[in-house]
C-alpha positions as CSV (number, residue, x, y, z in Angstrom):
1,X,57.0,51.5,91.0
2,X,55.2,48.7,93.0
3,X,51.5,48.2,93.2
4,X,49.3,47.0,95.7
5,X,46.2,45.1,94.4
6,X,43.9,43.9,96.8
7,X,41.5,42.1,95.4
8,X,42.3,38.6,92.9
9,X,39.5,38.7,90.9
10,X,39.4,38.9,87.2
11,X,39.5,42.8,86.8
12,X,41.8,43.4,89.6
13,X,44.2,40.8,88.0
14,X,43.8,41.6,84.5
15,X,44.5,45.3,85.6
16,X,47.5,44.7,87.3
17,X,49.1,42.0,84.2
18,X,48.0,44.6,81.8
19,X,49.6,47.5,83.6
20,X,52.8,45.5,85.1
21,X,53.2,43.8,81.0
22,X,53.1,47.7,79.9
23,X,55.6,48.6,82.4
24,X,53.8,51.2,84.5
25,X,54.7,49.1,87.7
26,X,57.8,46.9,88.0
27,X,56.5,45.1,91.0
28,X,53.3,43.8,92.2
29,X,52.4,42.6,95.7
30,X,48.8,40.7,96.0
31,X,46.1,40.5,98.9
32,X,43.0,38.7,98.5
33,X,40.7,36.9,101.3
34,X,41.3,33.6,99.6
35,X,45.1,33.2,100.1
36,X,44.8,30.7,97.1
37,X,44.0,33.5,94.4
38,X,46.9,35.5,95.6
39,X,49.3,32.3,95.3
40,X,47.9,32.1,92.0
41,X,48.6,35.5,90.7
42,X,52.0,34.9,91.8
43,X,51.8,31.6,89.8
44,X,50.7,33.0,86.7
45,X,53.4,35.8,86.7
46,X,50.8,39.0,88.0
47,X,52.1,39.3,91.3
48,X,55.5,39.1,92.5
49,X,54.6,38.3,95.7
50,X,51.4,37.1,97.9
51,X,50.6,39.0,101.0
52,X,49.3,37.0,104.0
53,X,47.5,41.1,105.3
54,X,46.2,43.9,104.2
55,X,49.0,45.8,105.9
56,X,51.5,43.7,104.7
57,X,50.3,43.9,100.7
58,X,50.6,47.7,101.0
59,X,53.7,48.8,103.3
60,X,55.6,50.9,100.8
61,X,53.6,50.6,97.9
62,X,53.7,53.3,95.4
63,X,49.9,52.4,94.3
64,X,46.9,50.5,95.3
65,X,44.5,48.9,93.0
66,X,41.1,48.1,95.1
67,X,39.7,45.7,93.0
68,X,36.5,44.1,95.5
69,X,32.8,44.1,95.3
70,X,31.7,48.1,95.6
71,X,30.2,48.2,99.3
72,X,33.5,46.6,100.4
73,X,35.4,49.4,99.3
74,X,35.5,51.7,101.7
75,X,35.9,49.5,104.2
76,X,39.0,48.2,102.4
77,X,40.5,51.8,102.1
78,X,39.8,52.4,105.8
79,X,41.6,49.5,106.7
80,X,44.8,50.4,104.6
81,X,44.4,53.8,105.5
82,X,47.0,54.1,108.4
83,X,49.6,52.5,106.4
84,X,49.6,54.4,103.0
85,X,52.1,56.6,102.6
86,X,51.4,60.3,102.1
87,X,52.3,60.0,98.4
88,X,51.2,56.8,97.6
89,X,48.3,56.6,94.8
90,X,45.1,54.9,94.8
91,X,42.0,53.6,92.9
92,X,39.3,51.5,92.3
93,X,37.7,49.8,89.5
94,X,33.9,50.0,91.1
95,X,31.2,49.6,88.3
96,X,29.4,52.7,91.0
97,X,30.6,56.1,91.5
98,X,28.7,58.1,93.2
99,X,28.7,55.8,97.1
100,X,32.0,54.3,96.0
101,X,33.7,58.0,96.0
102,X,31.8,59.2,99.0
103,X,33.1,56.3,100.7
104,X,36.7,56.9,99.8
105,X,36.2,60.5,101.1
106,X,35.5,59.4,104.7
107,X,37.9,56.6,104.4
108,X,41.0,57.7,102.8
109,X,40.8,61.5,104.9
110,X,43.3,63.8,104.0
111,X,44.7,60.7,101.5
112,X,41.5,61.3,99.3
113,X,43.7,64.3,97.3
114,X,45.8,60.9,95.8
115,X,42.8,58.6,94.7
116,X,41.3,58.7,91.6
117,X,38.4,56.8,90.2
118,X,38.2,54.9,87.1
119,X,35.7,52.1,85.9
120,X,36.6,50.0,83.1
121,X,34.2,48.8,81.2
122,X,35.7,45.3,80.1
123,X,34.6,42.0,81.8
124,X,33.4,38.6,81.8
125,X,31.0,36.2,83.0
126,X,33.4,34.1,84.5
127,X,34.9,35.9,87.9
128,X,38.6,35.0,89.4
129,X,42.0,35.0,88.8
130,X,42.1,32.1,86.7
131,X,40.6,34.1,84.0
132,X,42.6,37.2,84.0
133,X,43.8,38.2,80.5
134,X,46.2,41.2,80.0
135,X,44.2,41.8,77.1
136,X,41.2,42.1,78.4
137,X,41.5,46.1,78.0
138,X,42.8,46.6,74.5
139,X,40.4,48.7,72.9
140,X,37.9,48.8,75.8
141,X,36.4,52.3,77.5
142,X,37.5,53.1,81.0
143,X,35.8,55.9,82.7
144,X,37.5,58.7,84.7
145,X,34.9,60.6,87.2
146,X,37.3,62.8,88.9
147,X,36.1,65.2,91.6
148,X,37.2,68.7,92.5
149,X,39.2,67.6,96.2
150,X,41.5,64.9,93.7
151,X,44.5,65.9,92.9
152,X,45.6,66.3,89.1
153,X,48.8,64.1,90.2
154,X,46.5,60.9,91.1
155,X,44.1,61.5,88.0
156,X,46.8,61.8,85.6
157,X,48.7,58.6,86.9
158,X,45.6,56.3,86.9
159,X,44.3,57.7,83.7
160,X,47.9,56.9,81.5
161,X,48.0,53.8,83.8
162,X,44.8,52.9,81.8
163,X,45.6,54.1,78.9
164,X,48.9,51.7,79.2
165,X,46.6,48.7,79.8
166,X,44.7,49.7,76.2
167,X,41.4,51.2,77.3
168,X,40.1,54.3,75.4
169,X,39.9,56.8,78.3
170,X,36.5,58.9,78.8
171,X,35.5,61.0,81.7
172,X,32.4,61.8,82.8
173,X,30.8,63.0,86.4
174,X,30.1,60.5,88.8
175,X,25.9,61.5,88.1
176,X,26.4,60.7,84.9
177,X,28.1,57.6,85.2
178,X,26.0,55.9,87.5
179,X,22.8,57.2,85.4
180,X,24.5,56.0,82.1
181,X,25.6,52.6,83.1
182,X,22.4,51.7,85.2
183,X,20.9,51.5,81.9
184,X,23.9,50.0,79.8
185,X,25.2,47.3,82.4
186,X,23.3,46.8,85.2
187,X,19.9,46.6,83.8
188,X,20.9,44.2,81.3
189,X,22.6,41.7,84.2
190,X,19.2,42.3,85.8
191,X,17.6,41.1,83.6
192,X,19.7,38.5,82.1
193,X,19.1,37.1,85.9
194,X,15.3,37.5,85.6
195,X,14.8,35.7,82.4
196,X,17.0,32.5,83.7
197,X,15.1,32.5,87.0
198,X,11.2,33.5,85.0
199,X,11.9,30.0,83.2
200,X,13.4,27.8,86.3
201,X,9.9,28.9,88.3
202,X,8.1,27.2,85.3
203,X,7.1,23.8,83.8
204,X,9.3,21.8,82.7
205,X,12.0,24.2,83.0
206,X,15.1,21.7,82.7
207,X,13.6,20.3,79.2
208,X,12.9,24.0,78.1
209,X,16.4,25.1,78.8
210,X,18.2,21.6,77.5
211,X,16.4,22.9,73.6
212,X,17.5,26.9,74.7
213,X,19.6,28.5,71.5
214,X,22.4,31.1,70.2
215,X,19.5,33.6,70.9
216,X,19.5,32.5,74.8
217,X,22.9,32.1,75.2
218,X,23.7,35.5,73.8
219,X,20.8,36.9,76.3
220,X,21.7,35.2,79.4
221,X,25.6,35.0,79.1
222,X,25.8,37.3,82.0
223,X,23.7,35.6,84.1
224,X,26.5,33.4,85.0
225,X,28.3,36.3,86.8
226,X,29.1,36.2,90.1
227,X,25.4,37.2,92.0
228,X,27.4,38.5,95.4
229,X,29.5,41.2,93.2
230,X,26.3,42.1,91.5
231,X,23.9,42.3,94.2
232,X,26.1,45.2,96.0
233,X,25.8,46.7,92.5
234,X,22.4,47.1,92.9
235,X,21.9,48.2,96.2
236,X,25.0,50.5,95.9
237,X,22.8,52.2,92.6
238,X,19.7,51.6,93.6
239,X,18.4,54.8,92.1
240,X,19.5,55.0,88.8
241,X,18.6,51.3,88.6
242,X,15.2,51.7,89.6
243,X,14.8,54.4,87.2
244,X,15.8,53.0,84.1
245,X,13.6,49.4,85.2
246,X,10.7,52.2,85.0
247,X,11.4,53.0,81.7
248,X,12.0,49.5,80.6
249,X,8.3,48.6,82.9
250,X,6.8,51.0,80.6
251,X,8.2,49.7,77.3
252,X,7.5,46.3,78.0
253,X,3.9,47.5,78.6
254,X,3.5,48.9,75.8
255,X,4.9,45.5,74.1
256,X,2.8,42.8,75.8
257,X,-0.5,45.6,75.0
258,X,0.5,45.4,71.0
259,X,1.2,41.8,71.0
260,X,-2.6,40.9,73.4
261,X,-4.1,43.6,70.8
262,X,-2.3,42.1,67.3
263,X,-1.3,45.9,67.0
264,X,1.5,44.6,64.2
265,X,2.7,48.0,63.3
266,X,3.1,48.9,66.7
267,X,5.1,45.9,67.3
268,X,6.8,46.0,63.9
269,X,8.3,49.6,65.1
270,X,9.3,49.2,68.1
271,X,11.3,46.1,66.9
272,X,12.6,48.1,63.8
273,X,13.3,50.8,65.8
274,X,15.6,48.8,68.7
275,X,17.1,46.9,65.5
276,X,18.1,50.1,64.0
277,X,19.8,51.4,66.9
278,X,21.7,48.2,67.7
279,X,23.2,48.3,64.3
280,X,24.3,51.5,64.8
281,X,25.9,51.0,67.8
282,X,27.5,47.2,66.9
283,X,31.4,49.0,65.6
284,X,31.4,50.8,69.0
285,X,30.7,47.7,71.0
286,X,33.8,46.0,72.7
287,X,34.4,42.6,70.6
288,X,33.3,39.1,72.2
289,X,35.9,37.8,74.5
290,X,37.7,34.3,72.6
């Protein structure tokens, strides 16, 4: 089979080694706006081949990987649209389900039966192709939302293509998903961001950040991702994200009240309480990327 991955970024790559390595494609043909990360998939043994167009990358493709920032992805499938064969399979790796799917609806048109949505939940800090790992999956979670007008033929596929690359497969509804992971994900790059900025719009913020520890490295790792991917994140879950910054609002509240106040044992259990559940959840965490 040969894929299609549009998109040279470090999931979109990573996806493609990992599923090319475990032989669910035998070919891959890449597409990406900067022509250089495309040359470089090729370089690094991803891609077979580097596509100068969209229509180029996938003529007679078997599959297409859409592996760009969220909002661009249904202009991306509209664009490959007229050239996809009426078998040929598609997905996306979208960290948003909900607009992301809608958007594929109206895109893809009668197409929509062979795409299937999956999100895995593996990445890094550090966007492009030069980072891609074929490993990056192994033991990971990837989330299947399928919908009732997908076709069992293009869930199937993309969920053992998964499987193939090492991710531990769940499925949930798209509702869910974008509920769950506004509170798991996207808050947390929110505000990783926030903290960073809060101390650059300080006093001597270059001195404080110079003496900054494990505990602020570990808090604002992910505030070295790339802001344009994350921003469409935002505004494409707006909803849930604003929702689960409510809760956190109201938390924090109560915080800063117990700390003004020297309320210690209301402090002391909301601390005990988070460090409780963070132990219990630390063997179902993904391990730290090497």
């Amino acid at each position: 089979m040969r894929l299609a991955l549009i998109g040279v970024g470090l999931i979109g790559a990573s996806a493609a080694w990992a599923m090319k390595r475990g032989g669910v494609f035998e070919t891959v043909s890449a597409f990406d706006l900067s022509a250089q990360s495309a040359r470089k998939a090729v370089e690094m043994g991803i891609a077979d081949t580097a596509a100068d167009t969209l229509e180029a990358c996938v003529q007679g493709a078997d599959a297409v990987l859409v592996a760009v920032p969220v909002l661009a992805i249904e202009k991306v499938m509209a664009q490959i649209e007229p050239f996809l064969r009426d078998e040929t399979l598609v997905t996306d790796v979208g960290s948003v389900r909900g607009v992301v799917i809608e958007g594929a609806r109206r895109a893809l048109k009668e197409k929509f039966v062979n795409y299937a949505p999956v999100h895995p939940i593996a990445g890094g800090e550090m966007p492009g192709v030069d980072y891609a790992d074929a490993d990056l999956f192994v033991g990971a979670k990837a989330i299947s939302t399928p919908v009732a007008d997908i076709g069992d033929r293009a869930v199937q596929f993309w969920e053992n293509a998964w499987k193939t690359a090492g991710s531990d497969l769940l499925r949930m509804t798209p509702e869910e998903h974008d509920a769950v992971f506004a509170s798991v994900s996207h808050l947390p790059h929110l505000l990783s961001y926030a903290m960073v900025d809060s101390i650059l719009n300080t006093g001597s913020a270059e001195r404080k950040l110079s003496l900054a520890g494990a505990g602020f490295r570990d808090f604002t790792r992910i505030a070295a991702s790339s802001p344009e991917m994350w921003v469409d994140i935002f505004r494409a879950n707006k909803k849930a994200v604003l929702e689960a910054l409510s809760y956190f609002e109201k938390d924090l509240a109560l915080l800063r009240q117990a700390v003004e106040d020297d309320e210690v044992e209301v402090t002391r259990a909301i601390f005990a309480r988070a460090a409780e559940a963070r132990r219990r959840i630390a063997p179902h965490l993904p391990p730290k990327r090497k």
